[in-house]
PADREN-666845 format. One record per residue (C-alpha): x, y, z; chain; residue number from 1. Coordinates in Angstrom, 1 decimal. Example, Ala and Ser with C-alpha at 12.3 -4.5 7.8 and 13.67 -1.06 7.14 Angstrom:
residues 2
<rec <12.3, -4.5, 7.8>, A, 1>;
<rec <13.7, -1.1, 7.1>, A, 2>;
END
This chain:
residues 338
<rec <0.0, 0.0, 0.0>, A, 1>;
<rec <2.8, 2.1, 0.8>, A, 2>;
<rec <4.3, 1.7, -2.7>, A, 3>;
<rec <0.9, 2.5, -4.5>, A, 4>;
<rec <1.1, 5.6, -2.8>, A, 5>;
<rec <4.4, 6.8, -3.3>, A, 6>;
<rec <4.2, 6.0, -6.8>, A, 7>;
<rec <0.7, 8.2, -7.0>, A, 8>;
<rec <2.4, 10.9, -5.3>, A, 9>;
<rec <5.4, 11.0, -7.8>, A, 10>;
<rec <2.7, 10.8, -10.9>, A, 11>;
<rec <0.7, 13.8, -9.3>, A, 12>;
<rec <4.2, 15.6, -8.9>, A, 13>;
<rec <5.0, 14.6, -12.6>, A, 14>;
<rec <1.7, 15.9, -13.7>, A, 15>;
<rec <1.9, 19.5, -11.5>, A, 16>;
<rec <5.4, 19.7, -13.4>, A, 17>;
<rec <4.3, 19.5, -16.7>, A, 18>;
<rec <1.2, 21.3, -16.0>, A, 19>;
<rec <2.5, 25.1, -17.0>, A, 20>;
<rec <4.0, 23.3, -20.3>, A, 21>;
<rec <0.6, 22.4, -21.1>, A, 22>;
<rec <-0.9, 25.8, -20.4>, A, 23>;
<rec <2.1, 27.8, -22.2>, A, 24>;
<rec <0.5, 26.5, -25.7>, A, 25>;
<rec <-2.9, 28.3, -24.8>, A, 26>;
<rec <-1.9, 31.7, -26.4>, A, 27>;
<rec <-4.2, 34.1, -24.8>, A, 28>;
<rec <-6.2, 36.6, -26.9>, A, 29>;
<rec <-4.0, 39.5, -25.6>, A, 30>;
<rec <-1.4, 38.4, -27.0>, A, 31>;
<rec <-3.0, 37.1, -30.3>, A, 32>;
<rec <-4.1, 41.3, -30.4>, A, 33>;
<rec <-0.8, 42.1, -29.9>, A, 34>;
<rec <0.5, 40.1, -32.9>, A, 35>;
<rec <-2.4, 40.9, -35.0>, A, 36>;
<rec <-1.8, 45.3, -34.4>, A, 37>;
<rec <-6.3, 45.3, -33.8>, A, 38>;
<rec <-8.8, 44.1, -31.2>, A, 39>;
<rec <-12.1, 42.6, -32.8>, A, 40>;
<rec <-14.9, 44.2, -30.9>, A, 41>;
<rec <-18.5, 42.6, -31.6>, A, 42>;
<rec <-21.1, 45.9, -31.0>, A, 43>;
<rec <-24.4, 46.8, -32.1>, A, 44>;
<rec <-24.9, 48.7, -35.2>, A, 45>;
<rec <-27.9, 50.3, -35.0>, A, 46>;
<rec <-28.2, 51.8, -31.5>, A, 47>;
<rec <-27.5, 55.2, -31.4>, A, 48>;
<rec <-25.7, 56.3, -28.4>, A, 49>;
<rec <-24.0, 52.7, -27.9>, A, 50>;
<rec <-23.1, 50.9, -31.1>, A, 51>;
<rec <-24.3, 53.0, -34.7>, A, 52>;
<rec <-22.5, 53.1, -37.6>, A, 53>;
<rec <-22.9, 56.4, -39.2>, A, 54>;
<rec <-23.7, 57.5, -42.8>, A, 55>;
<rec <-19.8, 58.4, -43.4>, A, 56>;
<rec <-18.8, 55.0, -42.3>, A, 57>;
<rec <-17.5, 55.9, -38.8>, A, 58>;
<rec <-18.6, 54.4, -35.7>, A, 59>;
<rec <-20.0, 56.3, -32.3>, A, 60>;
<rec <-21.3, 55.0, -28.9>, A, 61>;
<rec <-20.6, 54.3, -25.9>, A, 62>;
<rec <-19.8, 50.7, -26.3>, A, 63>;
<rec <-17.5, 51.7, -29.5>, A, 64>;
<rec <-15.8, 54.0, -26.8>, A, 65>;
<rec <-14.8, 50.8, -24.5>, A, 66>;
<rec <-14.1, 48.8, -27.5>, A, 67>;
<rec <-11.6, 52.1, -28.4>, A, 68>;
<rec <-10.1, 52.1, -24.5>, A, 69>;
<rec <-9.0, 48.3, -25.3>, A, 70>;
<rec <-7.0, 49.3, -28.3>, A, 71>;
<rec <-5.8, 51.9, -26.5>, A, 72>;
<rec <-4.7, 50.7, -23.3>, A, 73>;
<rec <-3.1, 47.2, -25.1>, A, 74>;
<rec <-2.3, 48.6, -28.5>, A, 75>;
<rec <-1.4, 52.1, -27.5>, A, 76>;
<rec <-3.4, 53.5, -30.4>, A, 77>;
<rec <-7.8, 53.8, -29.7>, A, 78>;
<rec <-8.1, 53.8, -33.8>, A, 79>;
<rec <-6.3, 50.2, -34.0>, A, 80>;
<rec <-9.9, 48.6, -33.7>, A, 81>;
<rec <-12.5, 46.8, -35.6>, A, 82>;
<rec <-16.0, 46.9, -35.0>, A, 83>;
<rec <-18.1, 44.1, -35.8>, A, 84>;
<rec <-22.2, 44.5, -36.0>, A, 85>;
<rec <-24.2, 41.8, -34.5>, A, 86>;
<rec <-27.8, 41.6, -34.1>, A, 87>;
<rec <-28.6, 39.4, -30.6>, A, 88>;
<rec <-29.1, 35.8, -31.9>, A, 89>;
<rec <-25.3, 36.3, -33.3>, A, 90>;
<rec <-23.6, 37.9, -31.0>, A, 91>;
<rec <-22.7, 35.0, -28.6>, A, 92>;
<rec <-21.4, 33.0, -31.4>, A, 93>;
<rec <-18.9, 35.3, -32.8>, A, 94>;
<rec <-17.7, 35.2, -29.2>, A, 95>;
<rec <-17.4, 31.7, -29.3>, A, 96>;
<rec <-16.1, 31.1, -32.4>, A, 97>;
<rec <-13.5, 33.4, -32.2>, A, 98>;
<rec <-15.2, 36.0, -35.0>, A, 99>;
<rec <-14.3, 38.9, -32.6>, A, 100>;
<rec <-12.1, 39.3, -29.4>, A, 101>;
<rec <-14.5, 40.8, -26.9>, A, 102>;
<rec <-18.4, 41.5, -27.2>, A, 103>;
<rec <-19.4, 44.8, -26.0>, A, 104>;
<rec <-23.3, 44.9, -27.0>, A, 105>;
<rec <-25.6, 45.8, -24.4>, A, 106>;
<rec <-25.7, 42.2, -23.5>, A, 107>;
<rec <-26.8, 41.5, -19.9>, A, 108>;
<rec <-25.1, 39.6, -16.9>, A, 109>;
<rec <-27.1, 36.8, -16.0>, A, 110>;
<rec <-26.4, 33.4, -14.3>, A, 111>;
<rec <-27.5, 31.0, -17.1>, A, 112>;
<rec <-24.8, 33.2, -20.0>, A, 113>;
<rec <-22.3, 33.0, -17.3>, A, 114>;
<rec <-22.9, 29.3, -16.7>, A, 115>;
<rec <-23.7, 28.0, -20.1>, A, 116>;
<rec <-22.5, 30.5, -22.6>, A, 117>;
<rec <-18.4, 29.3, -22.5>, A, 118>;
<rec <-17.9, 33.5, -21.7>, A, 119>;
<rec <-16.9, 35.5, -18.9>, A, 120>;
<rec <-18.4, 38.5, -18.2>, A, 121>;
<rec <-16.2, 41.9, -17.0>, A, 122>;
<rec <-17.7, 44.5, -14.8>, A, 123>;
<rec <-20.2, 46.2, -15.9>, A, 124>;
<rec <-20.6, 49.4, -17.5>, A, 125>;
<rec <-24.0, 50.5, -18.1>, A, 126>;
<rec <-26.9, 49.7, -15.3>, A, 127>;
<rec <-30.2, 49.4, -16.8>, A, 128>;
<rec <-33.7, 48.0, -16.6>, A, 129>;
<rec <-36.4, 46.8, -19.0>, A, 130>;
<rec <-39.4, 48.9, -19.9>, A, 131>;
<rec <-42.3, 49.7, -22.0>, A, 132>;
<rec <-43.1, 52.6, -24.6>, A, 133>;
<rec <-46.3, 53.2, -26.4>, A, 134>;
<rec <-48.5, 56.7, -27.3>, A, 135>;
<rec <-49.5, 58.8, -25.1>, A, 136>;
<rec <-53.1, 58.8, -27.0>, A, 137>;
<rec <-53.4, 55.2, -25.2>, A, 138>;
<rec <-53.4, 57.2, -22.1>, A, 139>;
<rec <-52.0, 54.1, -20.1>, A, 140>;
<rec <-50.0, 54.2, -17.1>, A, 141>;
<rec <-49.4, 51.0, -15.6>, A, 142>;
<rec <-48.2, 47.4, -16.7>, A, 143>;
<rec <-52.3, 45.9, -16.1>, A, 144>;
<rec <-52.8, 48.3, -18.2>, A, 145>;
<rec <-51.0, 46.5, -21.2>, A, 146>;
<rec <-54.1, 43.3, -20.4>, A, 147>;
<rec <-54.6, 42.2, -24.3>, A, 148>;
<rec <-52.3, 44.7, -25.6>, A, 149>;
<rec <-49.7, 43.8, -28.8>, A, 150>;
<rec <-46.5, 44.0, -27.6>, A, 151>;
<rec <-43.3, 44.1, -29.8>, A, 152>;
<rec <-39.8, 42.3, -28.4>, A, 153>;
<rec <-36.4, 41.5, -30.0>, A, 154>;
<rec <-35.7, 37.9, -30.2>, A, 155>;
<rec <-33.3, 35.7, -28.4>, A, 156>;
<rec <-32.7, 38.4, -25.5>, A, 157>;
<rec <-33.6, 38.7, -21.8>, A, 158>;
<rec <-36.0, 40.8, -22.7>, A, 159>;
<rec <-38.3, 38.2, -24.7>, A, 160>;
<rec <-38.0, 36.2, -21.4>, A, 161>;
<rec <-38.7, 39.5, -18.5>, A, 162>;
<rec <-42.0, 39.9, -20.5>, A, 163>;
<rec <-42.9, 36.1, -20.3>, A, 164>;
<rec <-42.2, 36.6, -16.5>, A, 165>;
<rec <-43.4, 39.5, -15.6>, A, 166>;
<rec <-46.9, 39.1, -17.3>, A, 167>;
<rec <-47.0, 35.3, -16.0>, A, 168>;
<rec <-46.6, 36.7, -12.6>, A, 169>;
<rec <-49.7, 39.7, -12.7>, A, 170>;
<rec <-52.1, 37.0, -14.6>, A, 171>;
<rec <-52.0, 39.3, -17.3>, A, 172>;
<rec <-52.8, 37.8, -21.0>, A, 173>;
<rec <-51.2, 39.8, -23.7>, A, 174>;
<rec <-50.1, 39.2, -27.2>, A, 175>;
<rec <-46.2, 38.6, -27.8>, A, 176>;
<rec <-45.0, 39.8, -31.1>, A, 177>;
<rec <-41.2, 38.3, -31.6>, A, 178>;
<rec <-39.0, 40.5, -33.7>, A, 179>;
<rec <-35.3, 39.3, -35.2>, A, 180>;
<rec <-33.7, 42.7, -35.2>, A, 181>;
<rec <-34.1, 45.8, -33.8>, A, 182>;
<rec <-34.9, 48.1, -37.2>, A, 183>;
<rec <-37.7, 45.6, -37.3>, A, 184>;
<rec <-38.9, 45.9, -34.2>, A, 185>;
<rec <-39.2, 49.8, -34.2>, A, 186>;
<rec <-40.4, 50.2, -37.9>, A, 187>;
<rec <-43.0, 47.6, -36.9>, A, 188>;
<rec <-43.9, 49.6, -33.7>, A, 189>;
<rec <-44.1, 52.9, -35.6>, A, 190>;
<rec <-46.5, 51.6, -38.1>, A, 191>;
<rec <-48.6, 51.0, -35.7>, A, 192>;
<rec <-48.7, 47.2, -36.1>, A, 193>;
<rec <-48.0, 46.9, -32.3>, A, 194>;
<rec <-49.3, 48.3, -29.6>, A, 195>;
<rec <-46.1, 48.6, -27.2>, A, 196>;
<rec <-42.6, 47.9, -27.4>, A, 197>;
<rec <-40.1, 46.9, -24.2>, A, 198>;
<rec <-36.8, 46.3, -24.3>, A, 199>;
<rec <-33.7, 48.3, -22.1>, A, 200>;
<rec <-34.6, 51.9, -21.0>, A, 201>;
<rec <-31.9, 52.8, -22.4>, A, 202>;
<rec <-32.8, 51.2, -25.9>, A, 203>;
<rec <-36.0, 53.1, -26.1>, A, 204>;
<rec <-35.0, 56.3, -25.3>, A, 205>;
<rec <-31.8, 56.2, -28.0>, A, 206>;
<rec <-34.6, 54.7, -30.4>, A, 207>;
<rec <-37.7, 57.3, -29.5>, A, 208>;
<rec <-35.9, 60.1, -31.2>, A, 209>;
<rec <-36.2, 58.2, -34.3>, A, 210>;
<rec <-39.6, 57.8, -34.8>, A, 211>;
<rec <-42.1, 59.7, -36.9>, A, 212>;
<rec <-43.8, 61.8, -34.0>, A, 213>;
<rec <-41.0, 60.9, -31.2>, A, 214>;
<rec <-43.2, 63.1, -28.9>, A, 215>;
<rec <-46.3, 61.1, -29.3>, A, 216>;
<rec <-44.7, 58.6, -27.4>, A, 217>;
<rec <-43.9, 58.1, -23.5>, A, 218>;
<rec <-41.5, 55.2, -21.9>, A, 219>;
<rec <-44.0, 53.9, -18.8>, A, 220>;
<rec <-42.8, 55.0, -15.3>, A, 221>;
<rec <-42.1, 51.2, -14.2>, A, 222>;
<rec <-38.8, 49.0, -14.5>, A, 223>;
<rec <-39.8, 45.3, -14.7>, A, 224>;
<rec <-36.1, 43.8, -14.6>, A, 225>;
<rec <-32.3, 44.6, -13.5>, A, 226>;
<rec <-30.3, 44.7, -16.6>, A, 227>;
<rec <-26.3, 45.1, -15.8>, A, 228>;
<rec <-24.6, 45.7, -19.1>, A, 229>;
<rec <-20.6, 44.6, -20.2>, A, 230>;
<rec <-18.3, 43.1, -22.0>, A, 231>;
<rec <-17.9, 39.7, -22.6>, A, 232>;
<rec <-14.5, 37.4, -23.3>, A, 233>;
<rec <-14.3, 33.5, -24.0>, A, 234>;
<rec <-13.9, 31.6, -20.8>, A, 235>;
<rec <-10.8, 30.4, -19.7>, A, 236>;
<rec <-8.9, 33.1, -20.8>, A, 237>;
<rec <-8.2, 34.8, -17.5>, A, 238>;
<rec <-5.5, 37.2, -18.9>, A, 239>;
<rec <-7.5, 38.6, -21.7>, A, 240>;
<rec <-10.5, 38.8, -19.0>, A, 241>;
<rec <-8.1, 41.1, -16.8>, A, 242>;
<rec <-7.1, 43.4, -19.1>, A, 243>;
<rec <-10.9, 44.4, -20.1>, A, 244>;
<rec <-11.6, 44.4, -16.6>, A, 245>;
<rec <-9.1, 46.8, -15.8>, A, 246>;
<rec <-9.8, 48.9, -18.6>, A, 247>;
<rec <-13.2, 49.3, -17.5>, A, 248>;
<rec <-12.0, 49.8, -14.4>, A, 249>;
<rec <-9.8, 52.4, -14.9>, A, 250>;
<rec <-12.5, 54.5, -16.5>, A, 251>;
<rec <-13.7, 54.3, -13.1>, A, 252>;
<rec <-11.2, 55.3, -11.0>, A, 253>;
<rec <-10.4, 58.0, -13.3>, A, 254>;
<rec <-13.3, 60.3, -12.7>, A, 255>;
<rec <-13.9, 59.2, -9.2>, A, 256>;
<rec <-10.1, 61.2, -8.9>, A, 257>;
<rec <-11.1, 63.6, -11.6>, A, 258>;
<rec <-8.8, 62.6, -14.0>, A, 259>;
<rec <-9.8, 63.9, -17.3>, A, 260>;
<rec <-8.6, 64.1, -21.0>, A, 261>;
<rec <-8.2, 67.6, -20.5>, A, 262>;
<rec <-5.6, 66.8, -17.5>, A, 263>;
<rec <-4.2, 63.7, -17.8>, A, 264>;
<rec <-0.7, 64.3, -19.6>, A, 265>;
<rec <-0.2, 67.2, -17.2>, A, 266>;
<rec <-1.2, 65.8, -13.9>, A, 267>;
<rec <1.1, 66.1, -10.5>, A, 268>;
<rec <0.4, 64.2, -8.0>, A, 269>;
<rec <1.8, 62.8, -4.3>, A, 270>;
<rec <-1.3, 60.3, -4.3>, A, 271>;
<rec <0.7, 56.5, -4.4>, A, 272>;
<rec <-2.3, 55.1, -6.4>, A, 273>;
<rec <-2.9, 57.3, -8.5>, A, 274>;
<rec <1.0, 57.4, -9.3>, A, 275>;
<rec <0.7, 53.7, -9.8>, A, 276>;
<rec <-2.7, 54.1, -12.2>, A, 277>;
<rec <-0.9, 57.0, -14.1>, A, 278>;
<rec <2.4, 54.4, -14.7>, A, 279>;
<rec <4.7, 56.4, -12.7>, A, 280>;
<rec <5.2, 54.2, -10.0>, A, 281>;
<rec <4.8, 50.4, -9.5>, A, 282>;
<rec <4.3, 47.7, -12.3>, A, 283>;
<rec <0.7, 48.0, -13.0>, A, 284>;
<rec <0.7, 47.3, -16.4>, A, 285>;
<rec <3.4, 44.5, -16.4>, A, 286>;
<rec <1.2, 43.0, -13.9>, A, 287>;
<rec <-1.4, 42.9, -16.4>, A, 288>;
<rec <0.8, 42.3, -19.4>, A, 289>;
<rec <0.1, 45.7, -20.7>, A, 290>;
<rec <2.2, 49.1, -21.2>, A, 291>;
<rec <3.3, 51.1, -18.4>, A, 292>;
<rec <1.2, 53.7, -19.2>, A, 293>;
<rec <-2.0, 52.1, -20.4>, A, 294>;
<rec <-4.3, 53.1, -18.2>, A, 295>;
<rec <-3.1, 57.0, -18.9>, A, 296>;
<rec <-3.5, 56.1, -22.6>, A, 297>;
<rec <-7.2, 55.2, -22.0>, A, 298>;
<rec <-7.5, 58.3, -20.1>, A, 299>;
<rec <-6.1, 60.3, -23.6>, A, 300>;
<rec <-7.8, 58.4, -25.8>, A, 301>;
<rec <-11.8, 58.3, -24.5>, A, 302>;
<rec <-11.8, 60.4, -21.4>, A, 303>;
<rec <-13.1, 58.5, -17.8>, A, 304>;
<rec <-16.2, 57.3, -17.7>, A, 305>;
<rec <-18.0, 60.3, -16.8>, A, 306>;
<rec <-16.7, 61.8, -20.1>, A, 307>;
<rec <-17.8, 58.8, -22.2>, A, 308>;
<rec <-21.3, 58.4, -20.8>, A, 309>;
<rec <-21.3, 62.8, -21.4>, A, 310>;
<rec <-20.1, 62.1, -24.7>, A, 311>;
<rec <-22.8, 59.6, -25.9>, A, 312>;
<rec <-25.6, 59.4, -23.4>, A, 313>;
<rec <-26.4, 62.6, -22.2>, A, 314>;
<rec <-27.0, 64.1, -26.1>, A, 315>;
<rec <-29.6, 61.0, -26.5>, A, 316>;
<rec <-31.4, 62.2, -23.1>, A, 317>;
<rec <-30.3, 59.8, -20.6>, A, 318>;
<rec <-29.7, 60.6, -17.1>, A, 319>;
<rec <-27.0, 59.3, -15.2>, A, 320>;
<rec <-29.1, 57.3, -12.6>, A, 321>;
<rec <-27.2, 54.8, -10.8>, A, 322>;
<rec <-24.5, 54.8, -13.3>, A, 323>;
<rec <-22.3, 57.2, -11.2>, A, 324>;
<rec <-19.6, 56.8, -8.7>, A, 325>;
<rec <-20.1, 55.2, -5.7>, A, 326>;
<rec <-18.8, 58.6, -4.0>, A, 327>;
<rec <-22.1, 60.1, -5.7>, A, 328>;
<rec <-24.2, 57.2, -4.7>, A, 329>;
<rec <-24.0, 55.7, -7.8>, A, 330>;
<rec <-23.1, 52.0, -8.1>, A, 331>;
<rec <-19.9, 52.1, -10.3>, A, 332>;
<rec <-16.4, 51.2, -7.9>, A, 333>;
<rec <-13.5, 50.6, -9.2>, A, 334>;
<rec <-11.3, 47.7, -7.7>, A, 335>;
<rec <-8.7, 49.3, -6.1>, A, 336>;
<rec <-5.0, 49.7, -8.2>, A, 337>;
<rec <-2.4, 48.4, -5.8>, A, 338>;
END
């Protein structure tokens, strides 16, 4: 017996020596970006505000903002990015397959994608909830309201499954109408062929504007799900997780310090941690395996958070909410840089 287990004990020591050899040939996605000069970044493009892709072929959001920090904080350069559009039935495969590097796509956080979906979520950037928008003229005001109502949803999204929920759980029979894209949805809605549409807060209100009468039309007063919005990576690629966390989390940390684009290449300052988030003290980005500097080069490239969400969400009429430091009572807190 005592042999049998010495001679386990030198196979599991065999095993644990050869272990890193096996994981050394698992080239992570960071360093595949590296190689390749371009991160991949899977958005939405017909979302204005977060993923749209204008008339003169350039891209503006919110999300393309994040998918701009990446390139800048690994590549050094925000414009060393490609943005891919996906509609929501695609956009987990791209992932998967390998189609893009990172899928930032108002895409929500939930057990069952973080379970079953081969991905890893990073923190979050945008907190939102699921709502409801119809015309005033309808003069309705609450969810019972919406008893035998038509009501427009995109397909394959949490979204489609809130509604089931919600309306299951209030006894209240309605009529689902299941949409494949957005455009479609909307169009649909503004001809009048449903009688609501839900989706994100957030999704309406970049989409009201772009209706025929946008002022005939009101998002209900009532949020019917929690709706935590970020990037995505591949699971098991723990290195090319931590650099998008980071980025996001610099964003952060950056306006909760009031670090700006307008003062990030001049700041002085005694503060150790923001010495050590600026690249002048510590190792940071080695830690990481970025630049020394990439978190200033996010900074340069997009502005912190506050800047990005001023950038693309304020002109589209959203309000800040609970998307705000935690020193504002918001609920965005960066991990601490040490």
């Amino acid at each position: 017996m005592r042999k049998i287990g010495f001679r386990l004990l030198i196979l599991a020591l065999a095993f644990l020596m050869v272990l890193p050899l096996f994981a050394d040939d698992h080239e992570s996605i960071l360093d595949k970006v590296k190689n390749r000069g371009k991160v991949v970044c899977g958005v939405h493009g017909g979302l204005p505000g977060f993923g749209f892709l204008g008339e003169d072929g350039k891209w503006s959001g919110f999300d393309a903002d994040f998918g701009r920090a990446i390139a800048a904080a690994v590549l050094g350069d925000p414009n060393k990015v490609e943005f891919v559009p996906l509609n929501a039935a695609e956009r987990f495969t791209a992932l998967q397959t390998g189609e893009i590097d990172v899928l930032i796509r108002n895409t929500t956080w939930t057990l069952s994608r973080d379970a079953e979906l081969s991905t890893d979520f990073a923190p979050p950037t945008f907190y939102d909830g699921q709502g409801f928008m119809l015309l005033k003229s309808l003069n309705i005001t609450s969810i019972d309201q919406l008893a035998g109502a038509s009501i427009g949803v995109t397909a394959g999204s949490t979204t489609e499954l809130n509604l089931a929920d919600t309306m299951r759980s209030l006894g209240i029979d309605f009529n689902p109408v299941v949409y494949e894209d957005i455009d479609t949805l909307y169009s649909s809605y503004d001809a009048g062929r449903v009688d609501a549409v839900t989706s994100d807060k957030s999704q309406l209100v970049a989409r009201r504007k772009d209706l025929k009468k946008s002022d005939d039309h009101v998002i209900l007063d009532v949020t019917i799900s929690k709706e935590p919005l970020g990037p995505l990576t591949i699971h098991g690629d723990n290195k090319w997780n931590d650099a998008v966390s980071w980025v996001v989390y610099a964003t952060f940390f950056a306006e909760e310090h009031k670090i700006t684009q307008k003062n990030v290449k001049s700041l002085k300052t005694d503060n150790p941690e923001i010495k050590r988030f600026l690249g002048d003290s510590g190792e940071m980005g080695k830690k990481l395996g970025l630049p020394k500097d990439w978190a200033k080069q996010i900074i340069i490239a997009v502005g912190n958070y506050g800047e990005i969400f001023e950038r693309n969400l304020t002109p589209i009429g959203l309000p800040r909410g609970v998307n705000k430091p935690w020193t504002q009572g918001g609920l965005l807190y960066a991990m601490p840089f040490r």
